[in-house]
N, C-alpha and C positions, 0 to 999 in steps of 0.2 A: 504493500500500500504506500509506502513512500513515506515522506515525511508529510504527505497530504492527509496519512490515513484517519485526520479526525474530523474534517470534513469531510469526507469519501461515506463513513460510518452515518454521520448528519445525512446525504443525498439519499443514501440508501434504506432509510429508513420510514422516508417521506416518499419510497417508493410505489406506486401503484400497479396492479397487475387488472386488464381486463377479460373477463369472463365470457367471449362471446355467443357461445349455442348453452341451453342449459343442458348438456348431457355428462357433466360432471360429480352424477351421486351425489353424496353428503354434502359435496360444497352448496352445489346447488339448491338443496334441501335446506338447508340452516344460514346461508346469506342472503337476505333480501337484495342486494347489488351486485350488479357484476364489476363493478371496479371494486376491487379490493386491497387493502394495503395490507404490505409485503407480511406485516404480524398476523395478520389472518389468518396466513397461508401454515402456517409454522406448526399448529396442532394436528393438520391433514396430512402433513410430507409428515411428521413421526408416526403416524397410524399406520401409515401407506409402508413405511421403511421399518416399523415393527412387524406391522404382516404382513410383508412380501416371502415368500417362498424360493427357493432356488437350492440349486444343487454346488453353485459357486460360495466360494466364501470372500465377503465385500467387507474390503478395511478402508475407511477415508485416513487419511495421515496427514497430520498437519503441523509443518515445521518452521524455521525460520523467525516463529515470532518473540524468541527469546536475546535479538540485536535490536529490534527498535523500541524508539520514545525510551532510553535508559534513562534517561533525564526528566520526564515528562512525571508531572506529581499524580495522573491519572494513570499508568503504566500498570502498577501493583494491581489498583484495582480493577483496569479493565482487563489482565490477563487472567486475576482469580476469578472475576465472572463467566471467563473462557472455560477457565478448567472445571468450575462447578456446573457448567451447562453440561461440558462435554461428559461429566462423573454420573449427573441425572439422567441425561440419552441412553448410554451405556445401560446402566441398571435397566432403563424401561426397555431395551433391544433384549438383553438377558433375561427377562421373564418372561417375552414372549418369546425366548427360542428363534433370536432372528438371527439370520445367513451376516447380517453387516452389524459393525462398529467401526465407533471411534478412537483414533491413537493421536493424541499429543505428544509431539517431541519437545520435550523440555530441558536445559540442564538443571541437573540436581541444586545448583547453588540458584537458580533462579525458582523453583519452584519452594526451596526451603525460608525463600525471603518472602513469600505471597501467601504462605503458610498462616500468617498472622489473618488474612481475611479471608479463612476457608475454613469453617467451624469442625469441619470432617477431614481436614486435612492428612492425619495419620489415616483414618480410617480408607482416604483414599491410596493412599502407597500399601496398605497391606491387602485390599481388597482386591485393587484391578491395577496396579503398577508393577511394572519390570524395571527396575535399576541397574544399568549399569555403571557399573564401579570399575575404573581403569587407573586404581592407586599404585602406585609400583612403592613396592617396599626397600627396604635398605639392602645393602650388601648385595651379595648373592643371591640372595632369594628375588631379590629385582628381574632377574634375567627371566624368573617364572611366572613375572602377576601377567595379567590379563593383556596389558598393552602388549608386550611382546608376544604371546601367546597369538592375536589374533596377525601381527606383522606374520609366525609362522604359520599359520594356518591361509590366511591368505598366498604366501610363497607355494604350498605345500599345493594349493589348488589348481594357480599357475602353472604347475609341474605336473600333473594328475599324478601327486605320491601323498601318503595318508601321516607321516611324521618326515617333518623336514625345521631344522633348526638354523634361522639365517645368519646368527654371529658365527658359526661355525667357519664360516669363511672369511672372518676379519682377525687381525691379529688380536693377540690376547689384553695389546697396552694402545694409545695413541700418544705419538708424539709431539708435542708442542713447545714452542719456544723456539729461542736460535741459538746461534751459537757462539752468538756475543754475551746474550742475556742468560744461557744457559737452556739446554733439552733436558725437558719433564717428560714421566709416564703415566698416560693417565688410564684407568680401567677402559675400556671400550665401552660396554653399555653404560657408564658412565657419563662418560664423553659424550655419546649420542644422545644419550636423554635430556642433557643438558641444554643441548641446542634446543630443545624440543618447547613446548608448554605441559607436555605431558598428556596430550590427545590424541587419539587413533588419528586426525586428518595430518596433526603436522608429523607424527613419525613416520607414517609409510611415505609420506612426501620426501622427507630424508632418505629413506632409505632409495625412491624409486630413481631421485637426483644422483645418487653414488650410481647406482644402477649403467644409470644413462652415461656418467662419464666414463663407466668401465668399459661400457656397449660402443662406446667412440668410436676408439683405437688410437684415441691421442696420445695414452701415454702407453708405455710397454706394456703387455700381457700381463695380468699378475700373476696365474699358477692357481693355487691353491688355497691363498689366501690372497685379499684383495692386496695394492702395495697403499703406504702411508700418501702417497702424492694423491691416488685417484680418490680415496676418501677424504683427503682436504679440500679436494678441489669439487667432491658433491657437495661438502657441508655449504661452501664459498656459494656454490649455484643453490642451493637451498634457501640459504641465507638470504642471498639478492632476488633471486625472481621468486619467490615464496613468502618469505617472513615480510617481507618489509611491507606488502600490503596487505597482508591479510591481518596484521596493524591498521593497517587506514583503512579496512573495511567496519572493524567493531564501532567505530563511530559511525555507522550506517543508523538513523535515525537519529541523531543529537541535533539537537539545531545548531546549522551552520555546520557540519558532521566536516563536509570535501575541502571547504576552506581552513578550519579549524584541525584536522585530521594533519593538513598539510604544516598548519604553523606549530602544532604541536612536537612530531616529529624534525622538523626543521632545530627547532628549538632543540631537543636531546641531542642532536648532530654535531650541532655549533658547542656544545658545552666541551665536548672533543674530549673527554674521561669516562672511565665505565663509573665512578661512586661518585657523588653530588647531592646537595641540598636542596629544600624549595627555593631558598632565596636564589641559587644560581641559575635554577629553572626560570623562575622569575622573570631574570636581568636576562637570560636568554632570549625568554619569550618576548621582551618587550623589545628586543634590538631587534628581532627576524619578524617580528607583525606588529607592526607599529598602529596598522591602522583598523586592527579590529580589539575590539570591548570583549573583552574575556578573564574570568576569574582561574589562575595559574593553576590555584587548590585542584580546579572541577576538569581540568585536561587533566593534570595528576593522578586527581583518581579514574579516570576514565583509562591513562596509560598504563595503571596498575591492574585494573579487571581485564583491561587486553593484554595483559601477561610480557609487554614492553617491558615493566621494570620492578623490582626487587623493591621492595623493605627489608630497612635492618631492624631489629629491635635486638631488645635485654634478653636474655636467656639465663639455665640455670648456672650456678659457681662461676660467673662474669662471662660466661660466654656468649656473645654475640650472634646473632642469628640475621640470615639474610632471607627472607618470605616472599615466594614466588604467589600469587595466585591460584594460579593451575586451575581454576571452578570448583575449589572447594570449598564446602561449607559457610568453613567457622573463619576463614580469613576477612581482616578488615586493613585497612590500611592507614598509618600514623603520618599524619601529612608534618610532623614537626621532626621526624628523622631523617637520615641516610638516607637515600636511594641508590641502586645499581642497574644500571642497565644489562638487559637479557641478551646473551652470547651470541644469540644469531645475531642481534642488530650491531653490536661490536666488530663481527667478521664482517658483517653487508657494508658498513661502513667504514670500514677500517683504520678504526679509531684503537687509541693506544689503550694497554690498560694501567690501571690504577692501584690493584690488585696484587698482592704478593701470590695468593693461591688460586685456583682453577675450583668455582664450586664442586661441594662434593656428595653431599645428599641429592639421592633423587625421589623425595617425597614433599617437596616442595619449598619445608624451613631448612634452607643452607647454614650448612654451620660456614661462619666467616671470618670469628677471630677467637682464637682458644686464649684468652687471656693468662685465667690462672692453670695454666700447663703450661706455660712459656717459664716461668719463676723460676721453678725448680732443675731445669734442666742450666740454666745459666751459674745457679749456685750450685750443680755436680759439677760442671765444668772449672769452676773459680777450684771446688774441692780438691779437683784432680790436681792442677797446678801448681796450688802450693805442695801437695805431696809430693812431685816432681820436685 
């Protein structure tokens, strides 16, 4: 619907439908006119879509609507009146045994925030919802949650083979750094996920970009395992024709979304560091859009729910924590701390980093500064010395 859709909702409501032969059954029977407005019609089409019969099974699906009006103060509630209509259809389709229903696609963190004006809210997740959960857990055990699982399963179909594991073919470490500044090893699923937001669309996107550069023949044959050049150089294509706007699409319904989209990320560009403040967001913003009215706080958070950029906050025994979004839940964002910007847009840009380490959690809170672990190792070392 666009950024129109609240007038669109207005025309359509004051729309009329006419009635011209009476051989319409019940409508006929119980409206004395034949023009009738569009609410008329609405108790007919469910009778009709309760007791139709067929041997087909009829699902409407209805997606997309969880990127517009983020901004817009009626949002919450005209999407919980969506999900409650579409919860009461359901139910009346379910009693009588009908061939169709309704599916909203929703994400979890949007449906947990609209939560508040759905008085059945739980009852509707344990009733008629399917969740999916694409949490990757820490360590090792990552390599087996759900996200990588459907990358292999999709691989495995591409293949007609029924177990196929795609890290098998990438070395076991990624190499980063130079060799001026020094070569780091980092885990491989690590690394990859990294790049990621942590979603089925942007992983397999990573992987099918590595894909395409190995499928070239730019750089040398790998063998058996991919080599470190052709996997830098998908992330690098990943990065640039993938990440960078599928950033400037989450502000698809914000007012001013295309222009503000653009001064937004303009602005994180020019800062030229991966960690930074509001106020330097700020001073950014206002040298690269000088001539648009915009509050820095409300692009912030809009850069933080598109998964652009980090929080840091406190953690436990001083440690510092850097908080991706990801679509979960319980994340909120501290508009008075840190920020970091997200690794793809760092390689799309090729901006320096700021950063002593390479985040290392992949369930979304990066651990960023181990404070009190630093202490002690400095006072074994002084120990040593003087016993030398």
């Amino acid at each position: 619907m666009g950024d129109a859709s609240g007038r669109a909702l207005l025309k359509f409501s004051t729309t009329t439908v006419t009635i011209p032969v009476p051989k319409l059954g019940t409508i006929y029977k119980r409206e004395s006119s034949s023009a009738l407005n569009i609410f008329n019609l609405i108790p007919y089409l469910e009778m009709w879509v309760a007791e139709a019969e067929s041997a087909v099974r009829h699902i409407l699906l209805i997606d997309g609507l969880d990127s517009i009006f983020l901004n817009d103060a009626k949002y919450d509630e005209s999407l919980s009146s969506l999900v409650q209509a579409a919860y009461t259809l359901n139910q009346k389709l379910m009693e009588n045994r009908a061939t169709g229903s309704v599916v909203l696609l929703l994400r979890n963190d949007i449906f947990s925030r609209i939560a508040l004006s759905l008085p059945d809210s739980q009852k509707m997740r344990d009733d008629l919802a399917l969740e999916l959960d694409w949490r990757v857990l820490s360590g090792k055990a990552g390599v087996g949650a759900p996200l990588m699982r459907l990358v292999n399963t999709k691989a495995g179909r591409a293949l007609g083979v029924d177990n196929f594991e795609v890290l098998k073919y990438f070395p076991d470490s990624i190499e980063v750094g130079s060799r001026e500044l020094g070569v780091r090893k980092i885990p491989t699923f690590q690394y990859l996920l990294n790049m990621t937001r942590h979603t089925p669309r942007d992983m397999l996107r990573l992987f099918e970009e590595i894909r395409r550069v190995e499928a070239s023949g730019i750089f040398e044959e790998s063998g058996d395992r991919l080599r470190q050049e052709v996997i830098h150089e998908g992330v690098l294509q990943y990065s640039t024709k993938y990440f960078v706007g599928a950033i400037s699409n989450e502000f698809a319904g914000y007012a001013g979304g295309p222009e503000r989209a653009a001064a937004a990320l303009t602005a994180l560009k020019a800062i030229n560091k991966q960690s930074f403040d509001g106020d330097e967001f700020r001073e950014s913003l206002a040298s690269v859009a000088s001539g648009i009215e915009v509050d820095h706080r409300d692009l912030l958070r809009l850069l933080f729910y598109a998964g652009a950029i980090g929080n840091s906050i406190g953690g436990y025994r001083e440690k510092s924590y850097m908080q991706f979004y990801h679509r979960r839940d319980e994340s909120e964002i501290y508009l008075q701390g840190n920020f970091m910007l997200h690794n793809a847009l760092i390689h799309a840009w090729g901006l320096r980093r700021t950063l002593g380490n390479e985040p290392e959690s992949q369930t979304g809170a990066i651990p960023l500064i181990d404070r009190g672990a630093a202490r002690p190792r400095r006072r074994r070392r002084k120990w040593e010395e003087r016993k030398k």
